[in-house]
Phi, psi and omega in degrees: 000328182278309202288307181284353161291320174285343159269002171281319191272001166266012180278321185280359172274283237311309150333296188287328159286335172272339168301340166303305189287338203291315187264010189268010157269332185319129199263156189277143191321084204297152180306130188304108176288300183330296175308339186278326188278312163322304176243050126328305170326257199292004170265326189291332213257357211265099171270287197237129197223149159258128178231147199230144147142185245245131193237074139320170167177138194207146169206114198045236176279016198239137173220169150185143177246170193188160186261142157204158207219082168282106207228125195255173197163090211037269192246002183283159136206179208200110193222109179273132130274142203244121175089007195257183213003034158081031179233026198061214191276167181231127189201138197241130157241116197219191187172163203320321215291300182170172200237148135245142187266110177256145166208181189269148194048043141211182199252175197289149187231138197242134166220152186249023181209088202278349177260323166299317184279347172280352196269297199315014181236317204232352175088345164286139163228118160232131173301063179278333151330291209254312196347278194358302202274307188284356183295298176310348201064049185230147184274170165277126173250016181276351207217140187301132197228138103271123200257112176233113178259138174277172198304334175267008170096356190247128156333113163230008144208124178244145173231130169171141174069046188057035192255150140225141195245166196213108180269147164221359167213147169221169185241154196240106186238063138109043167099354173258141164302129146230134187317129178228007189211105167230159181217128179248164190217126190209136165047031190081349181265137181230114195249118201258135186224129155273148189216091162303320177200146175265120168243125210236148172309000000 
């Protein structure tokens, strides 16, 4: 009678042992491709928005920060930097055709290549090419992408154009994931972008 009791209960471990082993084999959930391509989507659908906050930027011992101000509008934009390089504002206004650089007290300079004329006016490169799209939590789709998506379906690290952008937060604005903490990295320059507030049409 005992002898048939231990083998009833070992019939009743064997199951809960192989349900053990199954999970503890399990491979980790992979990122909802669905949920990323919806909100591809509906991020892809965003022409015009505004964003307000805060910009570092370092290389080696050298830095500066500044309030910024993004006001976007199809293919226009209007990008204030408030404070940086100890000359007051700064302010890039463009469209595909080409950005003018304005700052106070010198006169506006039109370029079709805006990240050349910000390094060369301030000795600064910032990825204003692509910033539009990764501001948003989006790849630049003119360009070769690597993609690491978090468990919700969202960027949570992209590499293009020899950039890597690194989300560690988003905010929920009026039903969109949007980004509201990334840090990009490129060739030793580390550009840390705050996103205070969001405004959507």
């Amino acid at each position: 009678m005992r002898r048939a009791h231990l083998l009833s209960l070992r019939w009743l471990w064997l199951p809960a042992c192989l349900l053990l082993a199954a999970c503890a084999t399990r491979p980790p959930v992979a990122p909802d491709a669905a949920a990323w391509r919806a909100h591809r989507e509906a991020l892809s659908a965003l022409h015009d928005w505004q964003a307000r906050g805060r910009i570092a930027v370092r290389a080696g011992d050298e830095g500066w920060s500044a309030g910024f101000d993004w006001r976007q509008t199809g293919t226009d934009y209007r990008i204030r930097l408030r404070g940086p390089f100890g000359q007051g504002a700064l302010e890039l206004e463009g469209d595909s055709r080409g950005v003018w650089l304005r700052r106070a007290g010198r006169p506006p300079v039109f370029t079709r290549d805006p990240e050349f004329l910000l390094e060369r006016e301030t000795g600064w490169r910032l990825p204003v090419a692509g910033l539009d799209h990764w501001l948003r939590g989006l790849p630049d789709g003119s360009a070769d992408v690597e993609t690491r998506l978090d468990d919700r379906g969202r960027l949570a690290r992209l590499r293009q154009r020899g950039w890597e952008i690194r989300y560690s937060r988003y905010r929920d604005v009026r039903g969109l994931a949007l980004p509201d903490r990334l840090v990009l990295r490129r060739d030793g320059l580390r550009i840390k972008v705050l996103v205070d507030d969001w405004e959507l049409p």
